[in-house]
Steps between C-alpha positions, in 0.01 A plus 500: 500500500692827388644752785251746356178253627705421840580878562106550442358229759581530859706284693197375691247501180851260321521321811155381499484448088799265521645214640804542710676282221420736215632846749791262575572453109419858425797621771835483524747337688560721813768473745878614436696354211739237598891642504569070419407348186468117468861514366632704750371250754693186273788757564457530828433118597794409282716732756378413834573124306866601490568678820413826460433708818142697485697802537749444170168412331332822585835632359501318196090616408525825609224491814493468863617232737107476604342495118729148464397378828169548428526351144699186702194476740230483228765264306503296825134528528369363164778179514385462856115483408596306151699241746201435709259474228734187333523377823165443601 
């Protein structure tokens, strides 16, 4: 489906001619972009590993004290719910 055809049909009128899979493939990814890559993360794992303070790491990437300690939550989070899935 071209812009041109979705411009010309409704959101309704496309909601109804489509299944929620094909609107979801036809959009884009919403949300803000992530300031952390998948690297950055490695980085960032690598020096909590050694001893490094949340603070010198927000230092060393550039960002806020809170932007790491969210990043260390959802870190946390995933090795938490990873742990209990092995587990059980």
């Amino acid at each position: 489906m071209t812009v041109a055809e979705m411009a010309r049909m409704g959101g309704l009128a496309r909601a109804k001619a489509y299944s929620k899979a094909q609107l979801r493939a036809w959009g884009k990814q919403g949300g803000r972009p992530a300031v952390l890559d998948q690297a950055a993360i490695t980085r960032l794992q690598r020096l909590l590993a050694n001893g490094k303070s949340q603070a010198e790491c927000a230092k060393i990437f550039g960002l806020s004290v809170r932007t790491i300690g969210r990043a260390v939550a959802r870190m946390k989070a995933s090795y938490e719910s990873g742990a209990s899935a092995v587990s059980n």
